[in-house]
N, CA, C and O of each residue as an XYZ file, in Angstrom:
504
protein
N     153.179    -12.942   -154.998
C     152.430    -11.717   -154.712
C     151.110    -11.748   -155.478
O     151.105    -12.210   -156.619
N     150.052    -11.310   -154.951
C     148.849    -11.670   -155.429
C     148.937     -9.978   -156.640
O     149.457     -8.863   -156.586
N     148.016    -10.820   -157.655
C     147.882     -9.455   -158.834
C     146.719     -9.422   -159.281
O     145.965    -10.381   -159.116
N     146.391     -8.452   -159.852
C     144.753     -8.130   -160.458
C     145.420     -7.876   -161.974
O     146.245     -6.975   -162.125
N     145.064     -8.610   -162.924
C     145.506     -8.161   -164.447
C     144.201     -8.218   -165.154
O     143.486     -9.214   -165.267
N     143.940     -6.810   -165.697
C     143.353     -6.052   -166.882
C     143.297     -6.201   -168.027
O     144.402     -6.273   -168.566
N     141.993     -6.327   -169.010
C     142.495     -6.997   -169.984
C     140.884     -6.320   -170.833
O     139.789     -6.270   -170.274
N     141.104     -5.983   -171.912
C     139.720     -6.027   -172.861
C     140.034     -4.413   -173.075
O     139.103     -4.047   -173.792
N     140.538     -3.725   -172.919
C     140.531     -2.118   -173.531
C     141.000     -2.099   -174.444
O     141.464     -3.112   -174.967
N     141.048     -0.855   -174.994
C     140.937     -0.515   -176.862
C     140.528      0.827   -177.504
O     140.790      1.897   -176.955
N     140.089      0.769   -178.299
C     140.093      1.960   -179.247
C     138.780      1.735   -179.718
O     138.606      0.638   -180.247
N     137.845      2.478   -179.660
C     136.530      2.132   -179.855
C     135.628      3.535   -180.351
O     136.228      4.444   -179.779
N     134.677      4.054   -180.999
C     134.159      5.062   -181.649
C     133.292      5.681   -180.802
O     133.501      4.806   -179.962
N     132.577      6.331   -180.302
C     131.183      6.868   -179.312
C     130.802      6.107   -180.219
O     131.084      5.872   -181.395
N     129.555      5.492   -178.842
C     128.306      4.459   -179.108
C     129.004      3.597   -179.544
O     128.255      3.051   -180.354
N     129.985      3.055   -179.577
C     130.560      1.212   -179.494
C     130.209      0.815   -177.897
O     129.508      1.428   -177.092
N     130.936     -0.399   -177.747
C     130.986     -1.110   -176.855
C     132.190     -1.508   -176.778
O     132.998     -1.327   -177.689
N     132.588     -2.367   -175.188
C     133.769     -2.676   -174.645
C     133.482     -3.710   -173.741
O     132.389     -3.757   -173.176
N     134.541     -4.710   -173.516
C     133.896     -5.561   -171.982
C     135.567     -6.035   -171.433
O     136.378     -6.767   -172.000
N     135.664     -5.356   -170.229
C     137.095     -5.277   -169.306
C     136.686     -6.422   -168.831
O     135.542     -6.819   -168.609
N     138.128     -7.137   -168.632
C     137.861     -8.452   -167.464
C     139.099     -8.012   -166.825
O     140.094     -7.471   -167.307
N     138.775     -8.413   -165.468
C     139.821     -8.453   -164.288
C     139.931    -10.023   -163.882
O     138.880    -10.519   -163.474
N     141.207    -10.967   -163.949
C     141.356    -11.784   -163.428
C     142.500    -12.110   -162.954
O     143.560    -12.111   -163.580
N     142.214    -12.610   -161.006
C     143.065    -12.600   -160.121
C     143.992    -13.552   -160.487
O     143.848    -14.264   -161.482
N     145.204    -13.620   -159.526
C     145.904    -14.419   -159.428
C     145.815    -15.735   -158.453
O     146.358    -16.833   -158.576
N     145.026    -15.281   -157.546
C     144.722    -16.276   -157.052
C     143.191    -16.352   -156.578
O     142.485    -15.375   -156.826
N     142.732    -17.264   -156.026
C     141.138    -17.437   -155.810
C     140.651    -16.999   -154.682
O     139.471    -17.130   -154.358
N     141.566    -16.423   -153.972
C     141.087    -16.244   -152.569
C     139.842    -14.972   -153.231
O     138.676    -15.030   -152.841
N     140.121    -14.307   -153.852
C     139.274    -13.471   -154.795
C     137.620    -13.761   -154.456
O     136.753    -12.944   -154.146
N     137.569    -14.514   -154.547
C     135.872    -15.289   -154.684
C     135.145    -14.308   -153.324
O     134.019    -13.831   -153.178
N     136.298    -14.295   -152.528
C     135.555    -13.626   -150.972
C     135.786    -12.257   -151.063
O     135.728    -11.623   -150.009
N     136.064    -11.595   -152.214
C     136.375    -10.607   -151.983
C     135.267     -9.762   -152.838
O     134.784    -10.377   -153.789
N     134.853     -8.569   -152.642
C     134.232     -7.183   -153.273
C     134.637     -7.066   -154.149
O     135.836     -7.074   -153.872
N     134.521     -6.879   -155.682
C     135.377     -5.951   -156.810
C     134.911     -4.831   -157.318
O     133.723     -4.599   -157.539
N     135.858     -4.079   -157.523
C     135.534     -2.505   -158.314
C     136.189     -2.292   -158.878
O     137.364     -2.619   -158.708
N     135.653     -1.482   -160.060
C     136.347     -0.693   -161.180
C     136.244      0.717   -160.688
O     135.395      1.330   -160.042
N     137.806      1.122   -161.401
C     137.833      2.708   -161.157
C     138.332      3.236   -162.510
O     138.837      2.444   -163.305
N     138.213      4.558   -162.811
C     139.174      5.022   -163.765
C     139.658      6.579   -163.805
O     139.076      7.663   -163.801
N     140.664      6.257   -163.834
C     141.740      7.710   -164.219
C     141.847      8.431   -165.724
O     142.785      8.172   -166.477
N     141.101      9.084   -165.969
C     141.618     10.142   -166.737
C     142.583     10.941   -167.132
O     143.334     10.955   -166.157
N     143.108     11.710   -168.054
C     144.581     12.109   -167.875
C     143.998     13.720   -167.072
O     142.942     14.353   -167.073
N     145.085     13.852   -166.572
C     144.819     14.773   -165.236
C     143.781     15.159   -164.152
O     143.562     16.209   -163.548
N     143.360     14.232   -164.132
C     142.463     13.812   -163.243
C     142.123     12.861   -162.274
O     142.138     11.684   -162.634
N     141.827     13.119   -161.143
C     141.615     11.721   -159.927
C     141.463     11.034   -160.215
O     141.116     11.164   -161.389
N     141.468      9.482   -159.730
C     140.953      8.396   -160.550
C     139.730      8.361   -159.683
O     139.827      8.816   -158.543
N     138.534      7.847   -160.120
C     137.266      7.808   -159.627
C     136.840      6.155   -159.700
O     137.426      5.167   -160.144
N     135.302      6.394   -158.929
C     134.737      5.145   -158.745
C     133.893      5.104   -160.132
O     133.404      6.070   -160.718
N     133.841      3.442   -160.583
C     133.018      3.187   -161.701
C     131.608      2.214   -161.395
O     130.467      2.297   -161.848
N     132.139      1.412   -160.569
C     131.072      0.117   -160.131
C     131.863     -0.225   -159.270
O     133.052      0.040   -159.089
N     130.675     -1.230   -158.394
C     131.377     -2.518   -157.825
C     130.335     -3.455   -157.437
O     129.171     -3.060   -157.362
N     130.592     -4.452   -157.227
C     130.134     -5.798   -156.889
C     130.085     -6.479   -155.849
O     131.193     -6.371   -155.325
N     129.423     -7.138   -155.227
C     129.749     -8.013   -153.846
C     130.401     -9.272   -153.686
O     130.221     -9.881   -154.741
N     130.735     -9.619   -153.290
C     131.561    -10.822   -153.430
C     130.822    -12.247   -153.907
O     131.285    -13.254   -154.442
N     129.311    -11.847   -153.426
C     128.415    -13.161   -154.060
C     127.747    -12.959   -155.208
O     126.927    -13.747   -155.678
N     128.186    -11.556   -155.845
C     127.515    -11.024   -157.419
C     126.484    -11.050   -156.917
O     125.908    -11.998   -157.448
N     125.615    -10.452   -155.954
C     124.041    -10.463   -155.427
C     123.651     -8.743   -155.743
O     122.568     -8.253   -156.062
N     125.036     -8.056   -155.506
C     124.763     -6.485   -155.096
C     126.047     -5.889   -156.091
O     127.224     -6.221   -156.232
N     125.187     -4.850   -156.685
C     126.120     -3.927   -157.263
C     126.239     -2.268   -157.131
O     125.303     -1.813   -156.474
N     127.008     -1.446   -157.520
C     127.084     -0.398   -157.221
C     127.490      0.433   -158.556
O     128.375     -0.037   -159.272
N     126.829      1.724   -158.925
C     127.532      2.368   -159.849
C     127.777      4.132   -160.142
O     126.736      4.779   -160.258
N     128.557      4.582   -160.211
C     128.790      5.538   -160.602
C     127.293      6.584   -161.209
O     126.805      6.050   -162.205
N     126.935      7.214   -161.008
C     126.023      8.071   -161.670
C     125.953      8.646   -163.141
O     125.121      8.936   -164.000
N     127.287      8.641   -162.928
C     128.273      8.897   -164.574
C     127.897      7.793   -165.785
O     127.876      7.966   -167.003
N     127.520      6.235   -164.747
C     127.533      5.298   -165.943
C     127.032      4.600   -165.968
O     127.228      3.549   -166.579
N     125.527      5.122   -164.817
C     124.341      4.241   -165.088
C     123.565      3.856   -166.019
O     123.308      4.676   -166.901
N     123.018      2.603   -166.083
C     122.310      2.379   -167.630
C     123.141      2.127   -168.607
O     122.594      1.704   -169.625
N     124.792      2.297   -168.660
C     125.389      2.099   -170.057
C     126.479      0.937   -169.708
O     127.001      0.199   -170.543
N     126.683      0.927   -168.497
C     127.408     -0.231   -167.966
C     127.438     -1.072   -166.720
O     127.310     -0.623   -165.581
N     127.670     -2.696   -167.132
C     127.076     -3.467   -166.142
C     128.565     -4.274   -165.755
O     129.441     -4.499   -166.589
N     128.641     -4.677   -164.204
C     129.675     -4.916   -163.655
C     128.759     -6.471   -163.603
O     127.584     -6.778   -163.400
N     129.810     -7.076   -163.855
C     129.226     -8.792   -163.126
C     130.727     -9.938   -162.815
O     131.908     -9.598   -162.759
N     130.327    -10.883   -162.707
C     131.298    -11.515   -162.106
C     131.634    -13.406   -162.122
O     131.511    -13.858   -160.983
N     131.842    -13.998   -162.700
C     132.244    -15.427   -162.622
C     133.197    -16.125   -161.570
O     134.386    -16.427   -161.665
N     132.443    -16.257   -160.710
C     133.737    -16.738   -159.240
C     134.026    -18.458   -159.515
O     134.647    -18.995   -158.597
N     133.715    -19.175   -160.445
C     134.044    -20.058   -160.925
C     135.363    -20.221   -161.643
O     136.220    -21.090   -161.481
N     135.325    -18.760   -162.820
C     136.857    -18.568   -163.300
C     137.573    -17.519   -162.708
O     138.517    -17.014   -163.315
N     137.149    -17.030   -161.301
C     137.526    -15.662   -160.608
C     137.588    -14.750   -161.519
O     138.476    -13.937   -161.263
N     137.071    -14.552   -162.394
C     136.993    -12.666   -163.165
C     135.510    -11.841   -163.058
O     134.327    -12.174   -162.986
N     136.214    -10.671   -163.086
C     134.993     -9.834   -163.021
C     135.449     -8.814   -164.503
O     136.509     -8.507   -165.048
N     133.860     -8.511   -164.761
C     133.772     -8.457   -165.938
C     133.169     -7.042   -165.814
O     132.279     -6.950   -164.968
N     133.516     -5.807   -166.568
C     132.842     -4.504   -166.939
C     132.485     -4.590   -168.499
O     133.339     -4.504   -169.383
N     131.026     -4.782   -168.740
C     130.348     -4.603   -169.985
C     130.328     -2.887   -169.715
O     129.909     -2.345   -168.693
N     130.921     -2.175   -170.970
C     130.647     -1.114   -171.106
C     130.145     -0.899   -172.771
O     130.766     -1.242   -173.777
N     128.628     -0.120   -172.669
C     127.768      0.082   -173.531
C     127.870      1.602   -173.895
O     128.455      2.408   -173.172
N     127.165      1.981   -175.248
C     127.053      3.117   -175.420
C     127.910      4.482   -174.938
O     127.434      5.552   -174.560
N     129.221      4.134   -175.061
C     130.985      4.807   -174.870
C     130.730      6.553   -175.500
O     130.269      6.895   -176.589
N     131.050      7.110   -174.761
C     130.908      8.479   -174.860
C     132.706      8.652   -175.104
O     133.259      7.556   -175.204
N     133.518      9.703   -175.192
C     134.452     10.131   -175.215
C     134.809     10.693   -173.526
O     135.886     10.387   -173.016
N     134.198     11.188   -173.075
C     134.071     11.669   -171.529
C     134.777     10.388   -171.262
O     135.822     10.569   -170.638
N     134.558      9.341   -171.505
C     134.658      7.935   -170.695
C     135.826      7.094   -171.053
O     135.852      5.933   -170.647
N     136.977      7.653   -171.907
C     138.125      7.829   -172.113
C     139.012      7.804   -170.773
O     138.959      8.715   -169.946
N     139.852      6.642   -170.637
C     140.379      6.596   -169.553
C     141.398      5.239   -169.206
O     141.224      4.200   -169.843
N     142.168      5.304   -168.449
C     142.591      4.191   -167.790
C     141.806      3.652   -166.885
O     141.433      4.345   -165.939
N     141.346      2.102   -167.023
C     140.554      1.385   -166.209
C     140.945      0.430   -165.387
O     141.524     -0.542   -165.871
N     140.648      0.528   -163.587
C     141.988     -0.333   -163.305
C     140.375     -0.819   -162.380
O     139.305     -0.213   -162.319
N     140.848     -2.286   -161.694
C     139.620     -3.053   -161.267
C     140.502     -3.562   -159.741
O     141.668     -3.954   -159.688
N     139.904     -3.466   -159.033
C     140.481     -3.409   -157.315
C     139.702     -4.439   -156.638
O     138.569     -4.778   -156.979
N     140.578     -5.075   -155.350
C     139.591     -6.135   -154.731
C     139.068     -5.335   -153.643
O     139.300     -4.178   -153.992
N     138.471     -5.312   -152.482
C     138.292     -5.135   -151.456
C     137.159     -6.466   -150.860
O     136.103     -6.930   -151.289
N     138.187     -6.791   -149.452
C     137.310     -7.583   -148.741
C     138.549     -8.357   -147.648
O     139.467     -7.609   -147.312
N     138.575     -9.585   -147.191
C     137.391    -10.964   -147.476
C     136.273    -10.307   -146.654
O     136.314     -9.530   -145.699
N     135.351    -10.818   -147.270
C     133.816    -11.164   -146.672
C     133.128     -9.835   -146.398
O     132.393     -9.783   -145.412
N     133.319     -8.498   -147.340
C     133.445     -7.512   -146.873
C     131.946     -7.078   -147.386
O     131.641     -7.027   -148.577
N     130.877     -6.712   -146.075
C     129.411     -6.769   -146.941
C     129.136     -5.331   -147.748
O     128.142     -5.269   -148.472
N     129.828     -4.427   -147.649
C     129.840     -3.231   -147.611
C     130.468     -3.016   -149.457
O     131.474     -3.459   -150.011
N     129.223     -2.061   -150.012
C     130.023     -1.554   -151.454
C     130.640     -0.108   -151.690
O     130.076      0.946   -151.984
N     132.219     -0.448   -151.427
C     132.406      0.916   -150.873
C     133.071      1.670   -152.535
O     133.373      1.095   -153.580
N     133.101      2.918   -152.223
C     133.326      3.686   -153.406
C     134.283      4.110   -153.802
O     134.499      4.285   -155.001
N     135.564      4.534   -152.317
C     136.292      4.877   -152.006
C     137.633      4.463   -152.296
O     137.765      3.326   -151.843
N     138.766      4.888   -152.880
C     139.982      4.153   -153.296
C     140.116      3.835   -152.209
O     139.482      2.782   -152.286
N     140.572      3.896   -150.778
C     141.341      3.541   -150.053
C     140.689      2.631   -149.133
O     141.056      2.455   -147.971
N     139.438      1.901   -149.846
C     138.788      0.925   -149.031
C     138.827     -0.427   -149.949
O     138.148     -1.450   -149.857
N     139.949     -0.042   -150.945
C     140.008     -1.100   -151.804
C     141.704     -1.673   -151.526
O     142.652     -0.892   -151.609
N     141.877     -3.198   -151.179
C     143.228     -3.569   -150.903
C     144.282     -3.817   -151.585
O     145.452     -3.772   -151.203
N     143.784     -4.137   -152.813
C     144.204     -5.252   -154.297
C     144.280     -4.291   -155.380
O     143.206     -3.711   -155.536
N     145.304     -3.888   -156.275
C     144.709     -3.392   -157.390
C     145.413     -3.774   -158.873
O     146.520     -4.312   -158.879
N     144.527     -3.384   -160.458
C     145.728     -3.977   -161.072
C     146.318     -2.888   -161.600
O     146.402     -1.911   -160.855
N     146.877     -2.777   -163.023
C     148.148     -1.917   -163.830
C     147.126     -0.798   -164.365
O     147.347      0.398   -164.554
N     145.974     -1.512   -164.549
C     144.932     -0.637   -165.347
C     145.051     -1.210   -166.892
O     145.992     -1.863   -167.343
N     143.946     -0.832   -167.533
C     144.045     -0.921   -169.545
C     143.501      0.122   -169.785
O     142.581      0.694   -169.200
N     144.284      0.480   -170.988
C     143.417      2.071   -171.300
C     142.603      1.839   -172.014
O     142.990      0.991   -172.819
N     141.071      2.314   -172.267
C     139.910      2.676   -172.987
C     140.074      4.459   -173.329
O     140.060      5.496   -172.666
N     140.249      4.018   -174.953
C     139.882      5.593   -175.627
C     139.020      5.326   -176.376
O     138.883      4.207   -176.870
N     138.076      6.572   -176.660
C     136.686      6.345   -177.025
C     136.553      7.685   -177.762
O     136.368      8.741   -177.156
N     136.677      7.575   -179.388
C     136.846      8.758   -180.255
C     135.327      9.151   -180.453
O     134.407      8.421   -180.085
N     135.160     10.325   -181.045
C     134.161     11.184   -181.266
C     134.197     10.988   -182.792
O     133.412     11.605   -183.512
């Protein structure tokens, strides 16, 4: 069964830094879209970024422009969330989703994403 596993969250102060990697289980990945989302406790899980499958095009949240950059190594299939300048707001479970093959479109939407992983939690103290 193909899996998305999460990895780089933690415990971190406002104004630290963080960098999530998502890496697949298998490579078919390379053709695929990735996005990060995150869930809050009682709250929807939302869109964070996403990427195109050729790392040419990205997408981000309004919430977390300027403080975090989505990119991607299709050589070692992971995609990577650099997250900068961590507010407490931004406290959350972070889970990173495929959508695609070949899919040109950066969609925002959970249910346009096929793949997803367990999530890692990011808490971010004040």
């Amino acid at each position: 069964q193909v899996q998305l596993v999460e990895s780089g969250g933690g415990l971190v102060q406002a104004g630290g830094s963080l960098r999530l990697s998502c890496a697949p289980s298998e490579r078919i990945f390379n053709t695929y879209a990735m996005g990060w989302f995150r869930q809050a406790p009682g709250k929807e899980r939302e869109f964070v970024a996403a990427i195109s499958w050729g790392g040419g095009r990205t997408s981000y949240a309004d919430s977390v422009k300027g403080r975090f950059t989505i990119s991607r190594d299709n050589a070692k299939t992971t995609t990577y969330l650099q997250m900068n300048s961590l507010k407490p707001e931004d406290t959350a479970v972070y889970y990173c989703a495929a959508d695609g093959p070949w899919n040109s479109v950066l969609h925002t939407t959970i249910n346009d994403y096929d793949y997803w992983g367990q999530g890692t939690q990011v808490t971010v103290s004040s």
